[in-house]
C-alpha positions as CSV (number, residue, x, y, z in Angstrom):
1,X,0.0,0.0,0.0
2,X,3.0,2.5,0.7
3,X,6.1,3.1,-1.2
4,X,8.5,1.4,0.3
5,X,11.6,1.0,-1.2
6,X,14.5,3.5,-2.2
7,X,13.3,6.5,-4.5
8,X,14.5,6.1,-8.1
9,X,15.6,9.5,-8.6
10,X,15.8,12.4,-5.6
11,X,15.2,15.1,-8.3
12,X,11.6,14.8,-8.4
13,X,9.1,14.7,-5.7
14,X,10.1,13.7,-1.9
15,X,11.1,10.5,-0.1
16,X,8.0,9.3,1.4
17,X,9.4,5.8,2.7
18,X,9.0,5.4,6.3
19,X,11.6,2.0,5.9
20,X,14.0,3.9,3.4
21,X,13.9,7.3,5.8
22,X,14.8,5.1,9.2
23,X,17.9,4.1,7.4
24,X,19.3,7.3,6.1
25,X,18.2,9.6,9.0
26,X,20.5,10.5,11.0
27,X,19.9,8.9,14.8
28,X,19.8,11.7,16.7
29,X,16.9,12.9,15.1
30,X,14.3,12.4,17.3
31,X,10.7,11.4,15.9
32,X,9.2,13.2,19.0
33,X,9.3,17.3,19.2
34,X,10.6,18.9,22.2
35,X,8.9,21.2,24.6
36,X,10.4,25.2,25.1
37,X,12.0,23.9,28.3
38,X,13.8,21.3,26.0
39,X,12.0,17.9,27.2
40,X,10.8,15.6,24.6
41,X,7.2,15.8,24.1
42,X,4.2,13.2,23.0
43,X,3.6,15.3,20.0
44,X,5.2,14.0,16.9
45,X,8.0,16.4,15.5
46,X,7.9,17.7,11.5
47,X,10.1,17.3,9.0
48,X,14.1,18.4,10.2
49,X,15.4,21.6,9.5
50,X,18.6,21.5,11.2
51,X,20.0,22.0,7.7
52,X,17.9,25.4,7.0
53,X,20.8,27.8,8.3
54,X,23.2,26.2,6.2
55,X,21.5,25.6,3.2
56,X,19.9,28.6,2.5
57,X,18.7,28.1,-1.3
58,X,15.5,25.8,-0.8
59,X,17.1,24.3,2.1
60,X,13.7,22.3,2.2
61,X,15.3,19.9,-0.8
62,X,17.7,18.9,1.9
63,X,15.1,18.2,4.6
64,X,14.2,14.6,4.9
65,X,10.4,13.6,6.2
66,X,9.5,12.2,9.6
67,X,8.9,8.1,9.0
68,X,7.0,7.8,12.2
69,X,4.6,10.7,11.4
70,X,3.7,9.3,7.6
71,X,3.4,5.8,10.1
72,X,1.1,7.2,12.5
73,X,-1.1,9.1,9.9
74,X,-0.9,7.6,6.9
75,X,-4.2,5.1,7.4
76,X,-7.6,5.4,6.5
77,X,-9.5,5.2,3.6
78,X,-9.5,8.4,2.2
79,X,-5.6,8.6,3.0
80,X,-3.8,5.6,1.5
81,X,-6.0,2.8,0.8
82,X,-5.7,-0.2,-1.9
83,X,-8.8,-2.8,-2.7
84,X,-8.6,-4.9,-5.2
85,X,-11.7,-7.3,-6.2
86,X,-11.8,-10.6,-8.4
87,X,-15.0,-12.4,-9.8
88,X,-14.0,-15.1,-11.9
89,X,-16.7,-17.7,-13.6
90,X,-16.1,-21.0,-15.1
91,X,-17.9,-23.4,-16.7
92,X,-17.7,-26.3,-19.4
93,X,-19.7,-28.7,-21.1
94,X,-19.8,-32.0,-23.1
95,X,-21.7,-34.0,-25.6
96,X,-20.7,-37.7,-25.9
97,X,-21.7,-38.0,-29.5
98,X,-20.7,-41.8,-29.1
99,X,-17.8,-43.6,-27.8
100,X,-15.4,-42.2,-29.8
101,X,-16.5,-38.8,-31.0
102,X,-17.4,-36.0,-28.2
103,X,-17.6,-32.3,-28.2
104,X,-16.9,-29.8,-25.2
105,X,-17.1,-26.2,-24.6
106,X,-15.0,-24.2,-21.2
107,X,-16.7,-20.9,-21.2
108,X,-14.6,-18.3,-18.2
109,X,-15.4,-14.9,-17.5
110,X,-13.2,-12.5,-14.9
111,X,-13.7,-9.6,-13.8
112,X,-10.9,-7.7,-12.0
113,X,-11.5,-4.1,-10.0
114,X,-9.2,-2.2,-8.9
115,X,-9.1,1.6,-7.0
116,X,-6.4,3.3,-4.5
117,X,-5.8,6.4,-2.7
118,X,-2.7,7.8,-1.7
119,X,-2.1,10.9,0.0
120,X,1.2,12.6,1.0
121,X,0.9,14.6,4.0
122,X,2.0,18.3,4.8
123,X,2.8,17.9,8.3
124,X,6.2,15.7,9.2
125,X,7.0,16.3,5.4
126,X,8.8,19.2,3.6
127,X,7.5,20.6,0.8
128,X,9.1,19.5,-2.3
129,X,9.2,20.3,-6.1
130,X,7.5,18.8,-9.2
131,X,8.9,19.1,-12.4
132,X,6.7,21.7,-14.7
133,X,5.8,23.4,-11.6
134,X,7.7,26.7,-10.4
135,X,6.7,26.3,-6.4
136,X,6.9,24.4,-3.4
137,X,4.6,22.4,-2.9
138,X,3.4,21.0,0.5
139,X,1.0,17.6,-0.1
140,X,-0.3,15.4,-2.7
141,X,-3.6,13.9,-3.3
142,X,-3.8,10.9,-5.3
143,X,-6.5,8.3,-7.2
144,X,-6.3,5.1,-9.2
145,X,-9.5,3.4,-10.8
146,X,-8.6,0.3,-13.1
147,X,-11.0,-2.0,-14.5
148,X,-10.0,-5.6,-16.2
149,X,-12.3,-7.7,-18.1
150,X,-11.7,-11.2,-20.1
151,X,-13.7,-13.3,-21.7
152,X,-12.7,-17.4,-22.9
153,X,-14.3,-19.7,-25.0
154,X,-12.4,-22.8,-25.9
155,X,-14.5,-25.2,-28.2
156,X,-13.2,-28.8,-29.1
157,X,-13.8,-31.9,-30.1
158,X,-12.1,-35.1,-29.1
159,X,-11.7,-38.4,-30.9
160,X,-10.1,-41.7,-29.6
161,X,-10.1,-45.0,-31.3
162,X,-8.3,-48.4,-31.3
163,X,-7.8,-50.4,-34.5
164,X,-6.6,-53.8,-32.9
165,X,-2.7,-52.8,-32.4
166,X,-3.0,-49.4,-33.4
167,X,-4.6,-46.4,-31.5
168,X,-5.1,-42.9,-32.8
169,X,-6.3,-39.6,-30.6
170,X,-7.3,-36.7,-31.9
171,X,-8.0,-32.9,-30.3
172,X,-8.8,-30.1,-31.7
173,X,-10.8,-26.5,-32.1
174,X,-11.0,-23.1,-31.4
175,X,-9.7,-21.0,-28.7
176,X,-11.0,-17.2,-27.9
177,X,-9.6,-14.6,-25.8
178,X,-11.7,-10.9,-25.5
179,X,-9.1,-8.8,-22.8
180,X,-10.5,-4.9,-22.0
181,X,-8.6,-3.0,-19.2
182,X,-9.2,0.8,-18.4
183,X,-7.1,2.7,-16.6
184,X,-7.6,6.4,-15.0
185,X,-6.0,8.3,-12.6
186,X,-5.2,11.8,-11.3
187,X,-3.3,14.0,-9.0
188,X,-3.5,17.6,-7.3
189,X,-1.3,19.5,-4.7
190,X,-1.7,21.8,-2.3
191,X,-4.9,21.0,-0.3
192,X,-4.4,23.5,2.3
193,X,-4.2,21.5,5.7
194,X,-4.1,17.6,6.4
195,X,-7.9,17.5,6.7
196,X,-9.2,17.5,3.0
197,X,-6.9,14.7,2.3
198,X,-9.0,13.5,-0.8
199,X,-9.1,14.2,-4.9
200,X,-11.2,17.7,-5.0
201,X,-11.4,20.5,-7.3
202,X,-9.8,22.7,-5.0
203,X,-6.6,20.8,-5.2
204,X,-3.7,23.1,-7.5
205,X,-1.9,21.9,-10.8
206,X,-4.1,19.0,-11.1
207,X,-3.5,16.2,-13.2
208,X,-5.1,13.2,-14.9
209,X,-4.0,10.0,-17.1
210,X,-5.1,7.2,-18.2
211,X,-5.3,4.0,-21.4
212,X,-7.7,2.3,-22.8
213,X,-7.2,-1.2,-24.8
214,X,-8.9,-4.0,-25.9
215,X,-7.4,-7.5,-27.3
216,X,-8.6,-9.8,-29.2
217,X,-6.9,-13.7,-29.6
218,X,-7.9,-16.2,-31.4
219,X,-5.9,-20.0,-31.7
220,X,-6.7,-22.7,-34.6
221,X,-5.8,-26.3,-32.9
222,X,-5.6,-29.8,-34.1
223,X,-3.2,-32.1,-32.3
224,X,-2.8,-36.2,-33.3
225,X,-1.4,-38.9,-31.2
226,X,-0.5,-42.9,-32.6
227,X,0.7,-45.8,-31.1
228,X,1.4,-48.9,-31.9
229,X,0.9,-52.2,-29.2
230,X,2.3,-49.1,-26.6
231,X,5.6,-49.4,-28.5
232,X,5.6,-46.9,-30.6
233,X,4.2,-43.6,-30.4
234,X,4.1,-40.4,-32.7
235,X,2.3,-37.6,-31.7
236,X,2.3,-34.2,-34.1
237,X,0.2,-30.8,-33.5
238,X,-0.3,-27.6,-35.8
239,X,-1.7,-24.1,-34.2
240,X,-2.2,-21.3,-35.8
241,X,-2.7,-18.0,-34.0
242,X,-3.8,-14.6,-34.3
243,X,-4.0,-11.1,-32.4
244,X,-5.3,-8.2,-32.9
245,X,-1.9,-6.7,-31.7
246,X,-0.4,-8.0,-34.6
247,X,-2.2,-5.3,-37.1
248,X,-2.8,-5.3,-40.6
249,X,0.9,-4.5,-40.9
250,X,2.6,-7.3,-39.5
251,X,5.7,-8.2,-42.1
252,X,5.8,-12.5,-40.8
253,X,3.1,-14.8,-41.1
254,X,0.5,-15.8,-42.4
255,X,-1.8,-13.6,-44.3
256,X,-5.7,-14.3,-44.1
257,X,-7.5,-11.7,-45.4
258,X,-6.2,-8.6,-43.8
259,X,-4.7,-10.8,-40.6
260,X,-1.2,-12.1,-40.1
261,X,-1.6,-15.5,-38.4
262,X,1.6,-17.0,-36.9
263,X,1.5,-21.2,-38.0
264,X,3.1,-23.0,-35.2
265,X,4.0,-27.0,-36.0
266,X,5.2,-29.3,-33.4
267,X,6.0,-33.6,-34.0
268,X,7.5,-35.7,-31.8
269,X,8.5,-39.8,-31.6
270,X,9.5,-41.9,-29.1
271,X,10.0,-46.1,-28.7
272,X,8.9,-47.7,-26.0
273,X,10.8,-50.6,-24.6
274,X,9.0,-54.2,-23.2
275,X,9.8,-54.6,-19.6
């Protein structure tokens, strides 16, 4: 639910890790504030500025953020929250034509939701800079909504029959894969206190993103397997697939229509030995 691991770059935004900022703070910093008579205090202490007389050009890029305060006040559901939901429904039928023919069908449908809220506090963090934006800034306010939805039908047919020493197996059909996933999120600064920690329109240089995509795949099957007495056995199995990611473009393949489909052939033998 929280970042934490170490930043990937410290020129953009602030280190927000409570595991990363216990390491690299120095230990007598205390998390606590101090009273004016110099005792420490149960009120949790703000971001250090030890370094602001020394560092006088935005000393507040050298400040580093209290871990125990983004701890301590960093739950809650309109703070940082994650929830993420699965349905997923499966089913699959067959038809014995007779007692060698039959014909199935696996249907499955999922359904993957996803939303989170992060929020960056103002208190027991310094303010910190965004690239495109001229200020300091003092909090963030963060949302994620994402949406996945896939659809599967595989239809086939199976055959199986023994011809005194010989045997032959057959599979094959049709196999059909519908993927949609949205994505949208957005971000604002500046909310005024630690209160009004959610997405609003009073939020400043606000922001939003987001994709849209939609796949369809589709696989051609037909596999064959032969034995002889159990001895010896050949088996051999041709797919041929297609994506819509492949576009009308695609150089390789198979053209069918205005499709590239990739033919994929596979054969193996083997001998068996009498124990």
């Amino acid at each position: 639910m929280r970042d934490d691991g170490a930043p990937a770059t410290l020129d953009d935004g602030v280190i927000s890790s409570p595991g990363f900022l216990s390491l690299i703070k120095s230990p007598f910093l205390s998390p606590y504030a101090f009273d004016t008579n110099g005792n420490i205090s149960s009120y949790l202490a703000d971001a250090d500025d030890y370094l602001f007389d020394v560092l006088r050009t935005k000393p507040y890029l050298n400040s580093l953020a209290n871990p125990l305060f983004i701890l301590e006040n960093g739950d809650g559901d309109n703070k940082n929250y994650f929830g993420n939901r699965l349905i997923t429904l499966a089913v699959t039928l067959k038809w014995n034509i007779n007692r060698y023919w039959s014909i199935s069908e696996h249907f499955a449908f999922q359904l993957v939701n996803t939303d989170e809220n992060a929020y960056l506090p103002m208190n027991g963090v310094p303010d910190f800079d965004v690239k495109g934006v001229g200020e300091a800034l003092q909090n963030r306010a963060s949302a994620l909504a994402a949406r996945e939805t896939v659809i599967m039908s595989d239809s086939y047919f199976d055959y199986a029959r023994r011809f005194k020493a010989h045997w032959l197996g057959l599979h094959g059909g049709l196999r059909y894969q519908r993927t949609s996933y949205q994505l949208n999120s957005q971000v604002g600064y500046n909310s005024g206190n630690d209160k009004t920690p959610n997405m609003s329109d009073g939020l400043l240089y606000k922001s939003t993103d987001g994709t849209e995509e939609e796949v369809v795949d589709m696989t051609y099957y037909l596999s064959a397997d032969y034995n002889w007495r159990e001895r010896y056995y050949v088996s051999a199995a041709l797919s041929m697939a297609g994506s819509s990611k492949f576009g009308v473009d695609a150089a390789d393949g198979v053209k069918v229509g205005n499709y590239a489909w990739g033919i994929l052939p596979v054969s193996a033998g083997s001998v068996g030995v009498d124990q």
